[in-house]
C-alpha positions in Angstrom: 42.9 21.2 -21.3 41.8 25.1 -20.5 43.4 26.4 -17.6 41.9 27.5 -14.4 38.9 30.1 -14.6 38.8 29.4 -18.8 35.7 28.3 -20.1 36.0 24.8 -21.6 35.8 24.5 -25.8 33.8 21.5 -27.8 37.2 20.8 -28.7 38.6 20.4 -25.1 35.8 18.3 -24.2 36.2 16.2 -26.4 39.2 15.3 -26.3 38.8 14.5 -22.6 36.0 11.9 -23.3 38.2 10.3 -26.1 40.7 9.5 -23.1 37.8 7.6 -21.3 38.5 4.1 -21.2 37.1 1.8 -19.4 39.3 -1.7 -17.9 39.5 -4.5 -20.4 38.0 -6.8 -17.1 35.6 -6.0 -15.1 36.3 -5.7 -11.2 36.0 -9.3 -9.6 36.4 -10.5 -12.8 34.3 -13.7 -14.8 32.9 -14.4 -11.9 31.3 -10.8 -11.4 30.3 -11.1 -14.8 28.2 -14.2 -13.9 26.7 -13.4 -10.2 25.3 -10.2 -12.2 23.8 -11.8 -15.0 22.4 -14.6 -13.2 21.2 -11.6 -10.7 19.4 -10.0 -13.7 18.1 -12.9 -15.0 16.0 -14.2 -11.7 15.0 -10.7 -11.5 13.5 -10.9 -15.1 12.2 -14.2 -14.3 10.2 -12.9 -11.3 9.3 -9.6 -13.3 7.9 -12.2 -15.9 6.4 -14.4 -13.5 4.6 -11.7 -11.7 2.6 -10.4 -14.5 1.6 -13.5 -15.7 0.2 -15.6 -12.9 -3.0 -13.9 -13.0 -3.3 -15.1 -16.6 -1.6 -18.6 -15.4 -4.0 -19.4 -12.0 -6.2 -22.3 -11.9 -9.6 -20.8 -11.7 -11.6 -22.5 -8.5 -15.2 -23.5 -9.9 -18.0 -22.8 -7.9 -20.0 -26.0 -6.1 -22.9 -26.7 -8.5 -25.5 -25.9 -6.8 -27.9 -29.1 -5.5 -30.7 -30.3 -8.1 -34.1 -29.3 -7.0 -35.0 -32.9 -5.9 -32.3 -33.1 -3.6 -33.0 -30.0 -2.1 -36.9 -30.6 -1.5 -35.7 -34.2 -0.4 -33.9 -32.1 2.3 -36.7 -29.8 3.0 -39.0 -33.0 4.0 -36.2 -33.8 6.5 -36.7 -30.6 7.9 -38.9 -30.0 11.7 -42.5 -29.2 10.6 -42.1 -25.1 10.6 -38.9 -25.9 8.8 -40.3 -27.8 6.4 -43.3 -25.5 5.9 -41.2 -22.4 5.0 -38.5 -24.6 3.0 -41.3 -25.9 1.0 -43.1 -22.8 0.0 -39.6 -21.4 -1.1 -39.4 -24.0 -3.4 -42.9 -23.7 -4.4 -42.3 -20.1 -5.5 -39.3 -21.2 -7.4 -41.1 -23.9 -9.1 -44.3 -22.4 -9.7 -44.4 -18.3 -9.4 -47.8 -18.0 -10.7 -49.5 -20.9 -8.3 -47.6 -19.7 -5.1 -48.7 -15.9 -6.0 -52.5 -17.1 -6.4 -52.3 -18.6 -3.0 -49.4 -16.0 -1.3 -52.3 -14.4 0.7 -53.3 -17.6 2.7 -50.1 -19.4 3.0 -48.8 -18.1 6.2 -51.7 -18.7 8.2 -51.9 -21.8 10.2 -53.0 -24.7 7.7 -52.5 -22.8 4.9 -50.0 -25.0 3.4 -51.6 -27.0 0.2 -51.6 -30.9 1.6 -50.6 -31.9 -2.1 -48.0 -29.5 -2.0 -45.1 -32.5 -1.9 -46.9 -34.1 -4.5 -46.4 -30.9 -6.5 -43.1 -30.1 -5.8 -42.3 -34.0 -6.7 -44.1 -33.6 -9.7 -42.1 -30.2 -10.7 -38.5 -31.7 -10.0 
């Protein structure tokens, strides 16, 4: 080894390094050896487990959404202003073209087609 205040040669180091060794057991011994792999293991396992569950989640499916003839069955159980509005909704679902000819005069007291059921019933 180079004395005190020397600079160190290639040679000096390494023949330090060769004298490295490390124990033939590690400290605590197989049991160490275990608790550490295990310990790396569950941490892979939770790594692992992490970036796949948003591939592995159940997807939740949306409610399908009611059939027309159950929803203007549900609309004639309506109060009568109820009714009114929830039947001209569905009359501008089921028939854009009709409702828009007759949009101007709906609102008004009365204006509600009397057939309109009949239509609706008809459509669904």
């Amino acid at each position: 080894m180079a004395e005190e205040g020397q600079a160190l040669t290639e040679e000096a180091v390494q023949t330090g390094l060769i004298e490295l060794r490390l124990p033939a057991e590690a400290a605590g011994g197989v049991f160490a050896e275990l608790s550490a792999a295990a310990g790396l293991g569950l941490a892979l396992g939770l790594c692992l487990a992490l970036l796949l569950r948003p591939v592995l989640r159940r997807r939740v499916r949306a409610p399908e959404a009611p059939s027309f003839a159950a929803r203007l069955a549900t609309a004639e159980a309506l109060p009568e202003a109820e009714r009114e509005l929830a039947l001209l909704r569905l009359w501008r679902e089921a028939d854009p073209e009709g409702y828009a000819a007759k949009r101007s005069t709906l609102y008004a007291p009365g204006g509600v087609p009397d057939c309109l059921v009949e239509r609706l019933r008809a459509h669904g």
